[in-house]
Backbone bond lengths (Angstrom), bond angles and torsions (degrees), N, CA, C in turn:
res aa  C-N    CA-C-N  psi(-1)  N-CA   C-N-CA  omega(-1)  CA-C   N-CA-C  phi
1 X - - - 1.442 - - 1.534 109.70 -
2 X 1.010 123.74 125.17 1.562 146.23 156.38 1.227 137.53 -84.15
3 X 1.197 128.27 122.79 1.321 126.88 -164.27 1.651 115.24 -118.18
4 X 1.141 103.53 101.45 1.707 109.33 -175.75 1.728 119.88 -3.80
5 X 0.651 132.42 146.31 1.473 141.04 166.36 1.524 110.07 -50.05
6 X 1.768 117.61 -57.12 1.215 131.61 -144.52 2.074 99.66 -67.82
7 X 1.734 95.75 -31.26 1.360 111.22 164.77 1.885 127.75 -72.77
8 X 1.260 93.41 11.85 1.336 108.61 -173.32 1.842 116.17 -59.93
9 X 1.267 112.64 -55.71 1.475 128.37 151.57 1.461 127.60 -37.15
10 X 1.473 115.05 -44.02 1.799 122.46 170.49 1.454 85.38 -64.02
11 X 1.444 107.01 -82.04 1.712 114.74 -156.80 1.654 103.40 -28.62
12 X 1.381 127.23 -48.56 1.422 125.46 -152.44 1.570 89.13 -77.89
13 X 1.601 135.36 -53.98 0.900 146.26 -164.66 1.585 104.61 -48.79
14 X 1.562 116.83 -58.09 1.436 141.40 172.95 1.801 113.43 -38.93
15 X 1.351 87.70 -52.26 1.933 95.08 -172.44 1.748 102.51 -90.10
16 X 1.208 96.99 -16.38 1.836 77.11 -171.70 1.800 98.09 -83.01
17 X 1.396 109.61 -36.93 1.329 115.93 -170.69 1.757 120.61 -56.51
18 X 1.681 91.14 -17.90 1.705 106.72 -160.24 1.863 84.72 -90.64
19 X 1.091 104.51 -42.59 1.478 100.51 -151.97 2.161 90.70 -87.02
20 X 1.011 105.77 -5.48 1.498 96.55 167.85 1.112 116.45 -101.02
21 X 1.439 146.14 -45.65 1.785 141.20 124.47 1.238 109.58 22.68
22 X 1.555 87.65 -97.64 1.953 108.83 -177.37 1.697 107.03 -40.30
23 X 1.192 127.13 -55.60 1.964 122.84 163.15 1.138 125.50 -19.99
24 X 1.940 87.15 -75.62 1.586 98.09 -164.22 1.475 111.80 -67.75
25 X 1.572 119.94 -46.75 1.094 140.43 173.96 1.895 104.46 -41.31
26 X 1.077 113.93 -49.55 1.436 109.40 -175.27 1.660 108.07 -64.46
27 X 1.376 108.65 -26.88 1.693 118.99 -166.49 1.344 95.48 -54.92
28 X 1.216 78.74 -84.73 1.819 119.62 175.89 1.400 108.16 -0.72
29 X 1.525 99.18 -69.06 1.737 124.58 -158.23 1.448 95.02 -58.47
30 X 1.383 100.64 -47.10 1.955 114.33 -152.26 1.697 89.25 -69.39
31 X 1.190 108.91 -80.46 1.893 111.86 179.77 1.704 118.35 -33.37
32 X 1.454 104.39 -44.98 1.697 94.38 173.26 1.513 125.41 -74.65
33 X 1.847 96.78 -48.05 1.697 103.76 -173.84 1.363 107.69 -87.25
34 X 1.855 132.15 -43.05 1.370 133.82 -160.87 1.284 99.59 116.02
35 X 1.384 116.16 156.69 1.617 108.55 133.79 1.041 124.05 -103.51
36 X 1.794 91.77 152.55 1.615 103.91 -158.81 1.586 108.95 -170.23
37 X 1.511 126.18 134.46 1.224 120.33 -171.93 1.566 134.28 10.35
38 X 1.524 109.10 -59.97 1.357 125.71 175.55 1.623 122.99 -82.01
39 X 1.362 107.73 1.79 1.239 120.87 169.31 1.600 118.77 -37.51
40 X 1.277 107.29 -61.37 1.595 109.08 -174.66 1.046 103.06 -51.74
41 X 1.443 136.07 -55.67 1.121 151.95 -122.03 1.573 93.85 -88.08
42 X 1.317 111.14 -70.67 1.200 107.02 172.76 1.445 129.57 -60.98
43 X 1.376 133.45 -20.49 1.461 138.59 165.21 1.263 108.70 -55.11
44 X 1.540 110.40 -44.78 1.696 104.28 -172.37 1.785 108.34 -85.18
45 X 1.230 113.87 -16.87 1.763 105.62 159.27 1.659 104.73 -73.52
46 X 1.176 137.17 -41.20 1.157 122.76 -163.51 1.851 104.13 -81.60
47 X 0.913 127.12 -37.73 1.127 128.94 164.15 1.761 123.54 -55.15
48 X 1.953 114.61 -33.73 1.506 114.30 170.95 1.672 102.76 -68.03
49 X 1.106 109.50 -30.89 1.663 112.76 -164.30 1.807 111.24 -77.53
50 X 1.423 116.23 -37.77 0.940 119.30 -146.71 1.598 101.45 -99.44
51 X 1.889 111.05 -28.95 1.484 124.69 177.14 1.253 116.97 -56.85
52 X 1.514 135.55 -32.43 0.941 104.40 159.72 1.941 143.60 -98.04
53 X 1.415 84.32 12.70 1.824 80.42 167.02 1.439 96.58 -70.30
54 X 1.551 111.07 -59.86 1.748 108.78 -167.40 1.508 127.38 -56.36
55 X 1.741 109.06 -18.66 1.468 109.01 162.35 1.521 102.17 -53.76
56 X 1.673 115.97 -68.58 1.343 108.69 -168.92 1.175 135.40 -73.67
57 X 1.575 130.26 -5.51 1.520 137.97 137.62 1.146 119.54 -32.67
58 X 1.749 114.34 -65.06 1.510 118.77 161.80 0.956 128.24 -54.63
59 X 1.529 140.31 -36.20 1.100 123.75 -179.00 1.645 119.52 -85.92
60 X 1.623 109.15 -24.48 1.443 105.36 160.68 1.897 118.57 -71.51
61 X 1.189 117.19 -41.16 1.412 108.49 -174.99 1.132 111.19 -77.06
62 X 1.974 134.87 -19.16 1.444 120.60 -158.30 1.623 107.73 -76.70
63 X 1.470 127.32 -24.69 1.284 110.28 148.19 1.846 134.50 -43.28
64 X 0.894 104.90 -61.26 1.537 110.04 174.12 1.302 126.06 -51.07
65 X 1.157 100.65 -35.03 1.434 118.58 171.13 1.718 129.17 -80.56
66 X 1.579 100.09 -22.28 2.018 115.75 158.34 1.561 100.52 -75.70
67 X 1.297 115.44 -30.95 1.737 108.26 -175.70 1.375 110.95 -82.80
68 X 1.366 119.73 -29.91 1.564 120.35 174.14 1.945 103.03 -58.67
69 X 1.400 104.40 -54.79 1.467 112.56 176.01 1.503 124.75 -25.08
70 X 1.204 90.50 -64.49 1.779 125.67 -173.44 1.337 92.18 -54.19
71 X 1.202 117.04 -68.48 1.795 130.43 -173.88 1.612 95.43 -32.22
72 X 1.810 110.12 -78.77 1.295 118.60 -164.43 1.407 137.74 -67.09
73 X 1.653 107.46 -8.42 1.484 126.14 172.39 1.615 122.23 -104.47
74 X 0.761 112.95 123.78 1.196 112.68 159.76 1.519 142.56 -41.27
C-alpha cells in the first residue's frame, strides 16, 4: 500500500509525533512512576492521550521550523 505524496507532510507529521510520544512518554513514566507491573498499561494511555496534541504541534510548527532552517544554513 502506497500513500500519495500530496499526504507526505500528515504522514511525516503522524510518525514523527508517534515515535516521540511513545519516548518521551516512556521516560517520563519510568523516572516519575518506575517500572512496574502496570507500566505498559499506563504508557499506552499516556501516549493515546498525549499523541494527539503532538501530532498537531508538529504538524502546525514543522513548517516554521524548515523556514527557520533555510534562514540559518547555508
Amino acid at each position: 500500500m502506497r500513500i500519495p505524496a500530496r499526504f507526505a507532510p500528515v504522514l511525516f507529521g503522524a510518525l514523527l509525533s508517534a515515535i516521540m510520544v511513545a519516548l518521551v512518554s516512556a521516560f517520563v513514566l519510568a523516572v516519575s512512576r518506575g517500572i512496574h507491573a502496570e507500566f505498559p498499561a499506563l504508557w499506552l494511555q499516556s501516549c493515546l492521550t498525549t499523541w494527539p496534541v503532538a501530532f498537531a504541534a508538529v504538524t502546525v510548527v514543522a513548517p516554521w521550523v524548515r523556514k527557520v532552517v533555510g534562514r540559518l544554513t547555508a
